[in-house]
ZADO-1210 file (C-alpha; in nm, 4 decimals, padded with zeros to 6 digits):
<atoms>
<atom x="00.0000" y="00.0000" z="00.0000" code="UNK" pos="1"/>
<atom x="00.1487" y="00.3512" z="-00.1034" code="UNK" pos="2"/>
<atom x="00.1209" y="00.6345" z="00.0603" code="UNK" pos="3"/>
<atom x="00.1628" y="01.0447" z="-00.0107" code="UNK" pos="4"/>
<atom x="00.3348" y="01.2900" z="00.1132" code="UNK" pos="5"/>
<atom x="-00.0460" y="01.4781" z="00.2586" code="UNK" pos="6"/>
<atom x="-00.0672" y="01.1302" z="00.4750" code="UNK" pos="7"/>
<atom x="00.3136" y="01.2120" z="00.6151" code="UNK" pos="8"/>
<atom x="00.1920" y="01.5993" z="00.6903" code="UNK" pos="9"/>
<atom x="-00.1706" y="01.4343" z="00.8097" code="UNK" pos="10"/>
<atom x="00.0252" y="01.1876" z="01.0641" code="UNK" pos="11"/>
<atom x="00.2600" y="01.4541" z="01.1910" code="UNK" pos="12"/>
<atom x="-00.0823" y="01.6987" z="01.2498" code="UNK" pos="13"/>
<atom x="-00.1959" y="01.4231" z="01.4745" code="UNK" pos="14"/>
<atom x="00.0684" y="01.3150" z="01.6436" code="UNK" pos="15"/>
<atom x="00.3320" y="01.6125" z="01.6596" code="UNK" pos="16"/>
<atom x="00.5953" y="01.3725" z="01.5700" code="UNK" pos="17"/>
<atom x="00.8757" y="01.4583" z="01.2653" code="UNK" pos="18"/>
<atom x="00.8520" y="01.4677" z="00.8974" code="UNK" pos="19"/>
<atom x="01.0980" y="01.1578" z="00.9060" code="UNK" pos="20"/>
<atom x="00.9331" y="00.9216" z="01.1990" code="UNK" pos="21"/>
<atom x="00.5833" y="01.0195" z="01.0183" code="UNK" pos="22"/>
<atom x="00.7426" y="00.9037" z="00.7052" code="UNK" pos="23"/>
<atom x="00.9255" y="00.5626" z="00.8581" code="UNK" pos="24"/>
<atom x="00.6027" y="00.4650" z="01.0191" code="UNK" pos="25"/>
<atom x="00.4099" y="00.4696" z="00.7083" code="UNK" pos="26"/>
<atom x="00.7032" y="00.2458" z="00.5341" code="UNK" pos="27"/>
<atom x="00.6637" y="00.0163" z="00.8277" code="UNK" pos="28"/>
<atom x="00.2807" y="00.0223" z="00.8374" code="UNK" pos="29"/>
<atom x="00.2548" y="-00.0213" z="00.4512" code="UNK" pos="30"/>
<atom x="00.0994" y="00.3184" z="00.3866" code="UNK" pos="31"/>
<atom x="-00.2243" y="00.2146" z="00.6576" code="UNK" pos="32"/>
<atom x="-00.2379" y="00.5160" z="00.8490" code="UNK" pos="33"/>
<atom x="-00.3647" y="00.3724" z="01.1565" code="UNK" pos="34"/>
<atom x="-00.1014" y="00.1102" z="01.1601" code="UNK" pos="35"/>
<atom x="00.1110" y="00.4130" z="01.1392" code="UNK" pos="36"/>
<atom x="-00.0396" y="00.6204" z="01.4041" code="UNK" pos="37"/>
<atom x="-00.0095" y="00.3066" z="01.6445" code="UNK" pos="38"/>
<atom x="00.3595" y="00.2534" z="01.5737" code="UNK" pos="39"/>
<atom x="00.4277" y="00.6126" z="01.6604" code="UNK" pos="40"/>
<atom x="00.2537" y="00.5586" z="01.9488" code="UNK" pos="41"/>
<atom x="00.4430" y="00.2390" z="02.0670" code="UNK" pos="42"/>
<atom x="00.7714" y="00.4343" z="02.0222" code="UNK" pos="43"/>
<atom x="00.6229" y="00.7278" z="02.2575" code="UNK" pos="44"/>
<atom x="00.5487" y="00.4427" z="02.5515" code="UNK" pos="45"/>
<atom x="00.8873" y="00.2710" z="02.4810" code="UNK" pos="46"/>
<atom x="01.1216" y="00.6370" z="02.4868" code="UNK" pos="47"/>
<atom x="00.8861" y="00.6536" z="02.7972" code="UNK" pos="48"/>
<atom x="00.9808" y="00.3436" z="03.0150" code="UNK" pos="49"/>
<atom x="01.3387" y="00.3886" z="02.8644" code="UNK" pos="50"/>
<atom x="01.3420" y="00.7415" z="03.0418" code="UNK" pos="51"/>
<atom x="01.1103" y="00.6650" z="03.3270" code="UNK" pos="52"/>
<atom x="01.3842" y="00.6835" z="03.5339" code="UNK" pos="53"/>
<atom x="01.5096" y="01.0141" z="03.4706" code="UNK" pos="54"/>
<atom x="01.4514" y="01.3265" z="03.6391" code="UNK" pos="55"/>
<atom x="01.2219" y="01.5473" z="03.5085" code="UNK" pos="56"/>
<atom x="01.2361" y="01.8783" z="03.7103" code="UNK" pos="57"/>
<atom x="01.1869" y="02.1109" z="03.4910" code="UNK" pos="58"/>
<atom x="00.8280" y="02.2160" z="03.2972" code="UNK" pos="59"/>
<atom x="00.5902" y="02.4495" z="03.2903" code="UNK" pos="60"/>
<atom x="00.3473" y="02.5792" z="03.5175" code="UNK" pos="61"/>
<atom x="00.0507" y="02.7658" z="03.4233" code="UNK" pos="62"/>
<atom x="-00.3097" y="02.9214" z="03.5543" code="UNK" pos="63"/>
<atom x="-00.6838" y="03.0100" z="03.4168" code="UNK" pos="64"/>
<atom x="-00.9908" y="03.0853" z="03.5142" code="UNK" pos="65"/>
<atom x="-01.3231" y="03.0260" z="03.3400" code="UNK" pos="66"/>
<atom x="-01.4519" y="03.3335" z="03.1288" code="UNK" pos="67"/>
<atom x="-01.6944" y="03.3649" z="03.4278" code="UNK" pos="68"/>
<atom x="-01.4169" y="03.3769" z="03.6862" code="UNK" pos="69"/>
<atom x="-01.5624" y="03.1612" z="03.9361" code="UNK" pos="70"/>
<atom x="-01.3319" y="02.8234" z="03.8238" code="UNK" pos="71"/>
<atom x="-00.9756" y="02.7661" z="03.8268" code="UNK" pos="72"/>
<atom x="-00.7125" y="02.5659" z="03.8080" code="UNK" pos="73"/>
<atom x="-00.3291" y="02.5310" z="03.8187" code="UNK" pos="74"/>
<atom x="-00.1568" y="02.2545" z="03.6181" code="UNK" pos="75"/>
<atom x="00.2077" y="02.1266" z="03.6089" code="UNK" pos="76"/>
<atom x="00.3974" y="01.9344" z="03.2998" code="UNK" pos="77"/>
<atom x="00.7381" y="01.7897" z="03.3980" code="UNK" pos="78"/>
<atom x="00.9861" y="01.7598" z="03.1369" code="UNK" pos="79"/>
<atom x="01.3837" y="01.6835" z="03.1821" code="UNK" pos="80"/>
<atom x="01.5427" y="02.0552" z="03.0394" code="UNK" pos="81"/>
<atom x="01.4545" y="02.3637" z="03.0296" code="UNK" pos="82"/>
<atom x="01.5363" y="02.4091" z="02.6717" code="UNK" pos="83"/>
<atom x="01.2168" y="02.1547" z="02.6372" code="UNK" pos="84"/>
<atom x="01.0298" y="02.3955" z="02.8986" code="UNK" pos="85"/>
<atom x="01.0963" y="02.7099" z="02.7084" code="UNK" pos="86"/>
<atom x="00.9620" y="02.5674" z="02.3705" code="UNK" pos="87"/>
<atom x="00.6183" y="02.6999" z="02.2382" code="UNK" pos="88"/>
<atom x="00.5397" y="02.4515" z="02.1343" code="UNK" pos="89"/>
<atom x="00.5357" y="02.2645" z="02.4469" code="UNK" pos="90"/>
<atom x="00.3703" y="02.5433" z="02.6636" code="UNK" pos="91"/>
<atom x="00.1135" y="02.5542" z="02.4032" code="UNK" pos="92"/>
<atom x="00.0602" y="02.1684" z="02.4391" code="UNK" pos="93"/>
<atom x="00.0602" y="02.2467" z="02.8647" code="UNK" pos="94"/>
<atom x="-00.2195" y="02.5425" z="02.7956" code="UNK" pos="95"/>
<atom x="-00.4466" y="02.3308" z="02.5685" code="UNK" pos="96"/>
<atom x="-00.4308" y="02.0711" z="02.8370" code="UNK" pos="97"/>
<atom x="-00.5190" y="02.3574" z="03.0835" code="UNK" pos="98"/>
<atom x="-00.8848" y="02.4382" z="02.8713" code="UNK" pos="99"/>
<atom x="-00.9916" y="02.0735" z="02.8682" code="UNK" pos="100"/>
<atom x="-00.9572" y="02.0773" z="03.2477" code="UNK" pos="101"/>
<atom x="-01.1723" y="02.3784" z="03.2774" code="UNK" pos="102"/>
<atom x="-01.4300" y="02.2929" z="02.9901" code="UNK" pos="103"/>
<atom x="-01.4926" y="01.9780" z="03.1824" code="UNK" pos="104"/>
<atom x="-01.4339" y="02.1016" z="03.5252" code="UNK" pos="105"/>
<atom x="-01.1884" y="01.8399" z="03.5782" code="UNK" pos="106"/>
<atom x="-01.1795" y="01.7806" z="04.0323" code="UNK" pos="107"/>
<atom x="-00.8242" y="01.6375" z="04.0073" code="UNK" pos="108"/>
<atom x="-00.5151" y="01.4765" z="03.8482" code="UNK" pos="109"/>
<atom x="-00.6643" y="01.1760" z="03.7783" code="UNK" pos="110"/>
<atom x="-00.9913" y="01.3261" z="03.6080" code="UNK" pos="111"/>
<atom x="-00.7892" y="01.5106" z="03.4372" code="UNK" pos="112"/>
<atom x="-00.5687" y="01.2598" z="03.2795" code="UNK" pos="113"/>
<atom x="-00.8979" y="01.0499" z="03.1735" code="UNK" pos="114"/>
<atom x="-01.0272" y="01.3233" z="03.0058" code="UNK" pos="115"/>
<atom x="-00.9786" y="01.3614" z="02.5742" code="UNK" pos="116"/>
<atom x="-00.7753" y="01.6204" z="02.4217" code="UNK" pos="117"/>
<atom x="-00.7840" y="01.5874" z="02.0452" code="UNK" pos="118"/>
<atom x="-00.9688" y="01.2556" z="02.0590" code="UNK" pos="119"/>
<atom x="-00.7160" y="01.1036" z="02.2498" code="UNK" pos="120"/>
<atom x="-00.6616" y="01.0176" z="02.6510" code="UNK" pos="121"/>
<atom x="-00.4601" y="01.3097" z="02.7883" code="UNK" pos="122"/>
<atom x="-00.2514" y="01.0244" z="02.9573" code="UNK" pos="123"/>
<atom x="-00.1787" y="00.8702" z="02.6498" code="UNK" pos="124"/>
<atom x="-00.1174" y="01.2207" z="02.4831" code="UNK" pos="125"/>
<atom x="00.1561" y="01.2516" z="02.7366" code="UNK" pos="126"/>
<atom x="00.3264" y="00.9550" z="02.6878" code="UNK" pos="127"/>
<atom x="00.3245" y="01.0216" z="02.2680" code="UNK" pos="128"/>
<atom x="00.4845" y="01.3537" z="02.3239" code="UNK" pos="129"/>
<atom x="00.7584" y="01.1873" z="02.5477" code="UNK" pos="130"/>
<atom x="00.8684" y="00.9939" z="02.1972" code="UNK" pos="131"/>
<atom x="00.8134" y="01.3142" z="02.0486" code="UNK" pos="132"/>
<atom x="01.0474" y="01.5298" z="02.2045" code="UNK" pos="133"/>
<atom x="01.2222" y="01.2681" z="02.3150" code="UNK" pos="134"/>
<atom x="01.2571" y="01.3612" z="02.7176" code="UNK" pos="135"/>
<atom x="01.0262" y="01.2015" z="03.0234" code="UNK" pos="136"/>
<atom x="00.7449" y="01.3841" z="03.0363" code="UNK" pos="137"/>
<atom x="00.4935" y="01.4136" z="03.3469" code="UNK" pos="138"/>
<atom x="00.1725" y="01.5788" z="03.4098" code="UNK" pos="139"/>
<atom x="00.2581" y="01.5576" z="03.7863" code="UNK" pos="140"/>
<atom x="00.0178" y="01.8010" z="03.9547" code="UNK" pos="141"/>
<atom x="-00.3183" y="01.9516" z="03.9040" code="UNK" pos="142"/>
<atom x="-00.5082" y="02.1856" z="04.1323" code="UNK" pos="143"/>
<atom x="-00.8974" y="02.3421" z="04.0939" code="UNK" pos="144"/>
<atom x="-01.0473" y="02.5870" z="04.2538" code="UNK" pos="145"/>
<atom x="-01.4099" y="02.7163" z="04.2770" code="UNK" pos="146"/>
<atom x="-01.5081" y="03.0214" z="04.3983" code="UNK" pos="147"/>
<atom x="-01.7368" y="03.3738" z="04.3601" code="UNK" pos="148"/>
<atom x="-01.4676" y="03.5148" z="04.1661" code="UNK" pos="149"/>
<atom x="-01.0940" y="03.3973" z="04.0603" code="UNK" pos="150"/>
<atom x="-00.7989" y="03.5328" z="03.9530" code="UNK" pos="151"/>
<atom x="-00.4686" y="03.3575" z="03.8063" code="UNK" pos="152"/>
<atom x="-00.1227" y="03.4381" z="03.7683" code="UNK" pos="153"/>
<atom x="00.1433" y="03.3433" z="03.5718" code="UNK" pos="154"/>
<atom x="00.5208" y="03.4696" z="03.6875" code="UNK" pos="155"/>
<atom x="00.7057" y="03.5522" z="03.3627" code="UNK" pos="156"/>
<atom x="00.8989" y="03.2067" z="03.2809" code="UNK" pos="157"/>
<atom x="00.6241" y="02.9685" z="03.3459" code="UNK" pos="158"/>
<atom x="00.7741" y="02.8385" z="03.6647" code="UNK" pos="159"/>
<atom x="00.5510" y="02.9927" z="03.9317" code="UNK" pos="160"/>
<atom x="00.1622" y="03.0326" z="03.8875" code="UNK" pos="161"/>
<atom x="-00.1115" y="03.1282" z="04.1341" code="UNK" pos="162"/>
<atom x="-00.4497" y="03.1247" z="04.1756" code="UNK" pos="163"/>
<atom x="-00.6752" y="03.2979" z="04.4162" code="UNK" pos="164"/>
<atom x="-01.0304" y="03.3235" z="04.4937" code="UNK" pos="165"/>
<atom x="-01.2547" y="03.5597" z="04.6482" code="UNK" pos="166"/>
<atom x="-01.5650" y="03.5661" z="04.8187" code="UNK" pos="167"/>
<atom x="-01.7405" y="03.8219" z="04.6098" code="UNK" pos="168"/>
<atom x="-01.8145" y="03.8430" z="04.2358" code="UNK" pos="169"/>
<atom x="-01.7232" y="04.2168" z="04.1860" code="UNK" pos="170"/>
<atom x="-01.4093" y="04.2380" z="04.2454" code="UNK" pos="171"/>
<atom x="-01.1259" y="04.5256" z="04.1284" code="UNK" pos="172"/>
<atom x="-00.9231" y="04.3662" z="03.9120" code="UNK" pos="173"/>
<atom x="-00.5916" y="04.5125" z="04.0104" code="UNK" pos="174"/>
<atom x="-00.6694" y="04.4333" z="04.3895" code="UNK" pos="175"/>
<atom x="-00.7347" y="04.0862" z="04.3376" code="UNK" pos="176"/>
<atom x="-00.4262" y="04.0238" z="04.0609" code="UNK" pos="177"/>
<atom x="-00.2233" y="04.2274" z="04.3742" code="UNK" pos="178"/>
<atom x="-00.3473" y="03.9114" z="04.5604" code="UNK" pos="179"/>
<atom x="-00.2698" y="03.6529" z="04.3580" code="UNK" pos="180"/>
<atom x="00.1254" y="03.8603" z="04.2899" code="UNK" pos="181"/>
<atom x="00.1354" y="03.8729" z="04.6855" code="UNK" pos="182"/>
<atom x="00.0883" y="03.5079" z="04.7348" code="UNK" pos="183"/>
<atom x="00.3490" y="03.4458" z="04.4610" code="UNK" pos="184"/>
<atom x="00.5912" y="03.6336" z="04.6353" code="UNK" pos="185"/>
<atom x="00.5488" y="03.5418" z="05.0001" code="UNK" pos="186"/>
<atom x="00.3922" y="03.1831" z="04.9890" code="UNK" pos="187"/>
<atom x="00.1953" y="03.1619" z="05.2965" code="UNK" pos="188"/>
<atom x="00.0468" y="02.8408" z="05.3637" code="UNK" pos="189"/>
<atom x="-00.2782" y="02.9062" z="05.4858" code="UNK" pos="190"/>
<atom x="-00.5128" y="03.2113" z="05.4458" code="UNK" pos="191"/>
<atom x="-00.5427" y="03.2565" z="05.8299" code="UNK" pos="192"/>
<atom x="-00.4833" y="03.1139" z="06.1364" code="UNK" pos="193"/>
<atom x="-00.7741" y="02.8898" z="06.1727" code="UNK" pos="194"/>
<atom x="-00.7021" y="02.7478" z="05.8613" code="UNK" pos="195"/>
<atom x="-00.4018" y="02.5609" z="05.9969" code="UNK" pos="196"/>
<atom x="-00.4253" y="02.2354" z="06.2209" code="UNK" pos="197"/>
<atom x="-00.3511" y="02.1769" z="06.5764" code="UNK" pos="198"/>
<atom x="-00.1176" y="01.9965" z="06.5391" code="UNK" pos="199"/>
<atom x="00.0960" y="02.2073" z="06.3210" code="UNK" pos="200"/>
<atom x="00.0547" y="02.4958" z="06.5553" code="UNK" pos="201"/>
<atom x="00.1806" y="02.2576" z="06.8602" code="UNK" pos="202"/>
<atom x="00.4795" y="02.1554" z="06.6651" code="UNK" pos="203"/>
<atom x="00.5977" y="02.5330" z="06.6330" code="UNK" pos="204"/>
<atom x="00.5017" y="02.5549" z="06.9530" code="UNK" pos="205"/>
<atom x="00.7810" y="02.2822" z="07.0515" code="UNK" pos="206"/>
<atom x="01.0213" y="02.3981" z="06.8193" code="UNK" pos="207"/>
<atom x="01.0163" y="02.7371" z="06.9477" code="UNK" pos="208"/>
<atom x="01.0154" y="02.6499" z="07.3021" code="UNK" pos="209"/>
<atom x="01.3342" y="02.4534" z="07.2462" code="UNK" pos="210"/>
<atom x="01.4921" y="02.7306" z="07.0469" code="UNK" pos="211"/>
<atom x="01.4554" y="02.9777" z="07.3066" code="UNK" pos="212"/>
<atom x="01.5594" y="02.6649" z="07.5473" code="UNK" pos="213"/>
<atom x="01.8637" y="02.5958" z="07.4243" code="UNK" pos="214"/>
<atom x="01.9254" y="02.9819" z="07.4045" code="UNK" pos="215"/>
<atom x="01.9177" y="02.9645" z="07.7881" code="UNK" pos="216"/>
<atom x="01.5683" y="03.1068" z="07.8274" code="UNK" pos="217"/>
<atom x="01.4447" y="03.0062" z="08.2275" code="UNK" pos="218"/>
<atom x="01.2312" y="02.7371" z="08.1496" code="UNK" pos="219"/>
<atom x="00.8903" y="02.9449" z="08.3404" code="UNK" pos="220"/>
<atom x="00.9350" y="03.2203" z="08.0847" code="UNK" pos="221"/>
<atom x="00.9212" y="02.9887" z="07.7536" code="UNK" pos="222"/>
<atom x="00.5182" y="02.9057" z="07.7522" code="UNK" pos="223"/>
<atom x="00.4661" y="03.2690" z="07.6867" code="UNK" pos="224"/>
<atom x="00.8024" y="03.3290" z="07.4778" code="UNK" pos="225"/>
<atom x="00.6817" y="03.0559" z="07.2416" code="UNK" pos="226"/>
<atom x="00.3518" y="03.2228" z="07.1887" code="UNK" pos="227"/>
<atom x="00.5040" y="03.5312" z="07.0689" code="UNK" pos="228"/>
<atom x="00.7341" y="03.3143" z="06.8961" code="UNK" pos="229"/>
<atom x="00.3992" y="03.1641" z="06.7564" code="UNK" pos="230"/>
<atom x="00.2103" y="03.5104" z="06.6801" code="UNK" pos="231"/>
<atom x="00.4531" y="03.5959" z="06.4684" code="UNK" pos="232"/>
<atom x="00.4791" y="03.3058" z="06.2852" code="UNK" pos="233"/>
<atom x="00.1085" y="03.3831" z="06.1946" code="UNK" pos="234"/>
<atom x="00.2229" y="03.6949" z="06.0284" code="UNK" pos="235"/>
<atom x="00.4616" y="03.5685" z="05.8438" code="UNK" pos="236"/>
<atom x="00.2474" y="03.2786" z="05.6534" code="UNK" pos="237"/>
<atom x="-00.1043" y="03.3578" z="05.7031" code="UNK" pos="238"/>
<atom x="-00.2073" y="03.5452" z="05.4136" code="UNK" pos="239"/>
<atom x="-00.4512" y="03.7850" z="05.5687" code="UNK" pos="240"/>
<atom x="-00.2142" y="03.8519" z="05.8116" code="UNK" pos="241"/>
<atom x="00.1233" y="03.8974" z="05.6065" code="UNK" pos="242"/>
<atom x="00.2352" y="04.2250" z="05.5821" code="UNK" pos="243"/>
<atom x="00.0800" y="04.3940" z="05.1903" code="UNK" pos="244"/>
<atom x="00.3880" y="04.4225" z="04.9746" code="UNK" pos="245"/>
<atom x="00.3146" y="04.6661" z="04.8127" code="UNK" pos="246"/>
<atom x="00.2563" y="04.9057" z="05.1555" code="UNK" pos="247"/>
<atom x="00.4705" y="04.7524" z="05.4193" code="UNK" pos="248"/>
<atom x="00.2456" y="04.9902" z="05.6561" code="UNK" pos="249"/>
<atom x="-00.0846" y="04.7444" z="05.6124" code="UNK" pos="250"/>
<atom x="-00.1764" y="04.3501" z="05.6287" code="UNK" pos="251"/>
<atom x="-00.3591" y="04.1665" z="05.3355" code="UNK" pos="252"/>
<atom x="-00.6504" y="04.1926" z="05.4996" code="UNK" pos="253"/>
<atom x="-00.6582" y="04.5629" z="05.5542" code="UNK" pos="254"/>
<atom x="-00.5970" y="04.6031" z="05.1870" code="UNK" pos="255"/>
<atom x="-00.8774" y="04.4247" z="05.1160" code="UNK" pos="256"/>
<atom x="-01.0669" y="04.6221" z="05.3922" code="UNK" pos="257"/>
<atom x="-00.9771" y="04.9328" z="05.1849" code="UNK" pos="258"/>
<atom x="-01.1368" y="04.7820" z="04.8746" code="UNK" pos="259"/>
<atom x="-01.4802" y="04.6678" z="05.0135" code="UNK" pos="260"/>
<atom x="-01.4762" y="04.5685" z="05.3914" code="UNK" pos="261"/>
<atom x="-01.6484" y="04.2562" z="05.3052" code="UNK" pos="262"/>
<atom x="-01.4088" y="04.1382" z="05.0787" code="UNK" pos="263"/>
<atom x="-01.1698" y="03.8051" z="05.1845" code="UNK" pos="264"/>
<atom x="-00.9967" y="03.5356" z="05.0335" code="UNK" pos="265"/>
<atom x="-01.1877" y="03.2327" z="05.0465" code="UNK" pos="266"/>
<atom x="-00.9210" y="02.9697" z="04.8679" code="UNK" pos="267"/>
<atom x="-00.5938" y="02.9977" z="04.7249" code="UNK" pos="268"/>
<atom x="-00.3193" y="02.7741" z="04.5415" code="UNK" pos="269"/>
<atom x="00.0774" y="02.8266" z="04.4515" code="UNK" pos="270"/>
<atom x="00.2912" y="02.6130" z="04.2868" code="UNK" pos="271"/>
<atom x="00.6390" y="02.6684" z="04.1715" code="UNK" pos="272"/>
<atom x="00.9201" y="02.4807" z="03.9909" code="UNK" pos="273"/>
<atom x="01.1889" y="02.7085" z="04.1400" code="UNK" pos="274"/>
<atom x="01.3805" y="02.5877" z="04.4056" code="UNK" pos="275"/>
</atoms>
């Protein structure tokens, strides 16, 4: 069976893989374009157990919301350079991977990986590009968010994204992407206080106390050292509570005060690449 040089540019549109593999697949499938289409898609799963091994830390990282604002989600793609990272190509491949996750609404990772891009299995997409571009590939983390109103960010470099949600649908634009640049630069861990366990506030508790123990602090005194110890540890990863950085005079919450007094943070994600 012989084959044309439309079904070479017609394999390649489907698969993303070279002029030349297109080509050889087609010789070794006899021109039956399905045939073809599988064999490029063994060679993606075997470059992928080959490399399965390998470290892939570096990718991309991107955010979006819905055009309504009020669903979001942060998703991750591992790959082993950052020559592979910086390639249009594959951000584009990360960002159309983002929109089926918010056309469907996808919960998490796995729903995500079961769900079709293209007519084929994002999981399966995946593990085609890996024999594509020829490094492990891994769509290692996915997060969604719902909320009254959302807002994303993407640092410049695709290594750091944010997302941030509000409880009100109105919200200023450049106060909530202020938000959403504030989380990316201080990384608190919970919104406020109340949002983080027990049990992590009695370990800091312990690990304060034998800071200021070992410091030669009279053991009556470090109960109440601790707690201050404590307080300020609020500050420092609480988001409300973190000092604004763009006015070192006010907390996130007051800055939000200033915009509507109603106005809080109801969720929030980060994720970064950067070490």
């Amino acid at each position: 069976m012989s084959f044309t040089t439309a079904d070479v540019v017609k394999l390649r549109k489907v698969t993303g893989a070279g002029m030349m593999d297109c080509k050889n697949a087609l010789k070794d499938a006899e021109g039956d374009f399905d045939k073809a289409l599988q064999i490029i898609r063994e060679k993606g799963k075997a470059i992928a157990n080959k490399r399965a091994d390998r470290d892939a830390a570096e990718g991309v990282v991107l955010a979006k919301v819905t055009a309504d604002n009020k669903f979001g989600a942060i998703v991750v793609l591992n790959c082993e350079t950052d020559f592979v990272a910086k390639n249009d190509k594959f951000v584009a491949f990360v960002d159309s991977i983002l929109d089926v996750a918010l056309t469907n609404k996808a919960e998490n990772l796995d729903a995500l990986k079961a769900l079709e891009l293209d007519g084929t299995i994002i999981d399966t997409l995946v593990t085609e590009q890996t024999g594509v571009i020829g490094e492990k590939l891994e769509l290692s983390y996915y997060k969604s968010i719902s909320a009254e109103m959302l807002i994303g960010y993407i640092h410049p470099g695709n290594k750091l994204a944010t997302l941030v949600g509000f409880n009100q649908g109105e919200v200023k634009t450049q106060v909530a992407k202020d938000i959403a640049m504030q989380i990316a630069a201080m990384a608190p861990v919970a919104i406020d206080k109340d949002a983080i366990s027990q049990e992590v506030i009695d370990k800091e508790i312990e690990i304060a106390k034998e800071k200021y123990r070992q410091e030669g602090k009279p053991e009556a005194m470090l109960d109440k050292i601790a707690q201050g110890s404590l307080n300020k540890w609020f500050k420092d990863v609480t988001l409300l509570n973190q000092t604004y950085v763009k006015d070192g005079k006010i907390s996130v919450k007051e800055f939000l005060k200033q915009s509507n007094k109603e106005l809080t943070v109801t969720a929030f994600d980060r994720y970064t690449l950067d070490v």
